[in-house]
N, C-alpha and C positions, 0 to 999 in steps of 0.2 A: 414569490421568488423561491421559496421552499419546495415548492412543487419543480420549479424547474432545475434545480438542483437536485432533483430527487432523478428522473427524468436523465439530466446528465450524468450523476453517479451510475443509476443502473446501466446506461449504453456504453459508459465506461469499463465497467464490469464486464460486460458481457465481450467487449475488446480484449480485453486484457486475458482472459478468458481462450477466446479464440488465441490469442499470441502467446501464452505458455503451452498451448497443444497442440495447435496446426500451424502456428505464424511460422516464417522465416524458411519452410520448405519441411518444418519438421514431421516424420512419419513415423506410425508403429514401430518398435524394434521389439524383437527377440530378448535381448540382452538389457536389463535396465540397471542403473547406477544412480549408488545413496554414495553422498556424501556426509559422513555424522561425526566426522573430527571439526570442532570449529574450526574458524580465521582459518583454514587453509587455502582454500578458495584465493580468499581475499588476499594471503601471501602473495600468492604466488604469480596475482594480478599486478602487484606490487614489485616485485623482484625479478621476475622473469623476461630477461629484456629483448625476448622473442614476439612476446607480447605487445601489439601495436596500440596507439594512444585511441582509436578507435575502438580497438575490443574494450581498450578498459573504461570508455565515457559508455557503451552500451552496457558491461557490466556490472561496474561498479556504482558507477553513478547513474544509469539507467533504473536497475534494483531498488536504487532509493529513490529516485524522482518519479516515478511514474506510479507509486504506491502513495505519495501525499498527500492526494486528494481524496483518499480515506478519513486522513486526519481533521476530514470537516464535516464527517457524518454526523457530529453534534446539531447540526442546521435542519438537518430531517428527524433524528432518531434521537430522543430526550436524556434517554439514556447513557448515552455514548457523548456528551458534553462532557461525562467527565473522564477521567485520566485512565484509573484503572478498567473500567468496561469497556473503553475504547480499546486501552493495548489487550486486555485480555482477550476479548471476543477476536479481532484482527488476530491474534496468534496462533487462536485456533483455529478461524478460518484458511491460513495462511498455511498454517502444519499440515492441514486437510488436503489442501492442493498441492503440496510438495508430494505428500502422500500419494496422489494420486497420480501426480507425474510418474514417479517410482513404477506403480503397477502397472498404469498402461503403455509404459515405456516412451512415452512422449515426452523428454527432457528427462535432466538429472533432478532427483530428490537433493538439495545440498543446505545444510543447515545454516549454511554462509548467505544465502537466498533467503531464508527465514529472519536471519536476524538485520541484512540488508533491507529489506523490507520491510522489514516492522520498527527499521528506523526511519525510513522516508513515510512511514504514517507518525509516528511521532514529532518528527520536524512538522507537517502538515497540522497535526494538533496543536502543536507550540504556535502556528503562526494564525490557527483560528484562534484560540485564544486570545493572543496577543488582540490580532484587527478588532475582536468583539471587543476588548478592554476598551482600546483605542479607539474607539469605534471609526476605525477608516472607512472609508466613503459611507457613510451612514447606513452601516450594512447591521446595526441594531434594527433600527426601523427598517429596512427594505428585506428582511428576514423576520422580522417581526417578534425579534426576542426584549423587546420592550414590553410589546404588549403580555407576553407570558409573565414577567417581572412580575408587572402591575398585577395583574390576574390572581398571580402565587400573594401578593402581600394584604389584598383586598380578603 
């Protein structure tokens, strides 16, 4: 199961990937735009009553949702089981590609996008945790972090 989790994350990636640079018709510009005051973004997603309840399920809650299946790279990557390497590595990743947006003018850099983000990977940690604890659908054994247990206590 870890392999095909591994498998899905990376073509995931690699989606997600294509949809902050090319999705949705976006092209080179000329003129590229950071956003670096926090919560404005998110304000004005909020208040702006221009704003349709579509843009704000695609921004708001899109930003978080479609980054939560980060929060279960602990299943491939040891490391990242735990809380702090998870969020940390994900922000740098995360700061890199906003960055990058920035320069090649393919979307806005906005640090409302960073912290959106990096909280739909941490809801996605909270609930791999949790299902490991709990171990719903006996996704200890069908991930095989049983077997690692035993392994570390032997």
């Amino acid at each position: 199961m870890k392999r095909y989790f591994a498998v899905f994350i990376t073509a995931y990636t690699i989606f997600l990937l294509y949809m902050m640079f090319f999705g949705s018709g976006r092209e080179a510009s000329e003129v590229s735009y950071i956003q670096t005051q926090p919560f404005i973004t998110i304000q004005k997603f909020f208040t702006d009553t221009k704003i349709g309840n579509e843009d704000f399920l695609i921004n708001i809650i899109g930003n978080i949702f479609v980054f939560s299946p980060f929060g279960w790279l602990g299943l491939c990557i040891k490391k990242f089981d735990k809380f702090i390497p998870a969020t940390f590595s994900f922000l740098i990743i995360i700061s890199i590609i906003e960055t990058l947006q920035y320069f090649s003018g393919r979307g806005v850099a906005d640090i409302d996008d960073i912290f959106l983000n990096t909280l739909g990977m941490i809801i996605g940690f909270v609930i791999f945790k949790y299902a490991t604890w709990k171990n719903i659908a006996n996704i200890r054994f069908h991930f095989e972090l049983i077997e690692e247990k035993r392994a570390q206590t032997a």
